[in-house]
C-alpha positions in Angstrom: 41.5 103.0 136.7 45.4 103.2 136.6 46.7 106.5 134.5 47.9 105.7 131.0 50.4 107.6 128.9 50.5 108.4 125.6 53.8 110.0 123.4 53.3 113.4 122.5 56.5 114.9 121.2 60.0 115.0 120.9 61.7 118.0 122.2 65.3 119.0 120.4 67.0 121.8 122.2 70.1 123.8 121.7 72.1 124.9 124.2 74.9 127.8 124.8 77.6 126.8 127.2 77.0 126.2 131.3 77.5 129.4 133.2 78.7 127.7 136.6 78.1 129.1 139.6 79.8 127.3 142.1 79.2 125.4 145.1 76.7 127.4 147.9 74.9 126.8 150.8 72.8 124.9 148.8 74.8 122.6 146.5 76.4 123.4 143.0 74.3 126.1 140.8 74.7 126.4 137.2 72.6 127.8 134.5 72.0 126.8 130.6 71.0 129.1 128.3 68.6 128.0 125.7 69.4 129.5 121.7 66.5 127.2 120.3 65.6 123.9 119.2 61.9 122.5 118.0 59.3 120.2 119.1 58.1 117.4 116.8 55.2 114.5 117.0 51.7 113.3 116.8 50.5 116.3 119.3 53.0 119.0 119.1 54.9 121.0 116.3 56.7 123.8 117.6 60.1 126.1 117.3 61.9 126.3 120.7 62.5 130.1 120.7 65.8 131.5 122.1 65.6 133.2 125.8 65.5 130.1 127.7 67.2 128.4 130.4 67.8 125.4 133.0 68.3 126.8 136.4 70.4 123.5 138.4 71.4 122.9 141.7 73.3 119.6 142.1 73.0 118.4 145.7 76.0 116.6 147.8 73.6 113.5 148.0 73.8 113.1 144.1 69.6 114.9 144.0 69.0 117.4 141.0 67.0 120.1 141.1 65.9 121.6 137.8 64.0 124.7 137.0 63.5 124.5 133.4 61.9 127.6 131.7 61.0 127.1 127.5 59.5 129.0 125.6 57.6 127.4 122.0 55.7 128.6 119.3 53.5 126.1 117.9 53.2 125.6 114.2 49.9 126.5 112.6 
């Protein structure tokens, strides 16, 4: 039986500015804070708490790597 999906949530997320790292051995690094945001649908309610980030590296063949860290406190 094939694997089926099924909508969860919708995740909002504020964002400071890029702190850009440059280009390195291995490809463009940045990183984007996170300040907050929230999660909202059928499975989820939640508050994106700040502290956050997305860790990139931007490849010279156009590939993204992204090491995204978030951090939510579900609603009761």
């Amino acid at each position: 039986m094939a694997p089926t999906l099924e909508f969860a949530f919708t995740l909002k997320v504020d964002l400071s500015p890029a702190q850009d790292f440059g280009n390195t051995s291995y490809g463009y690094r940045q990183f984007i804070p996170i300040t907050g945001g929230s999660a909202d649908g059928p499975k989820l309610k939640a508050t994106v708490l700040p502290g956050g980030g997305d860790w990139n590296i931007l490849h010279d063949d156009g590939v993204a790597h992204v090491f995204a860290k978030y951090t939510i406190q579900a609603a009761c």
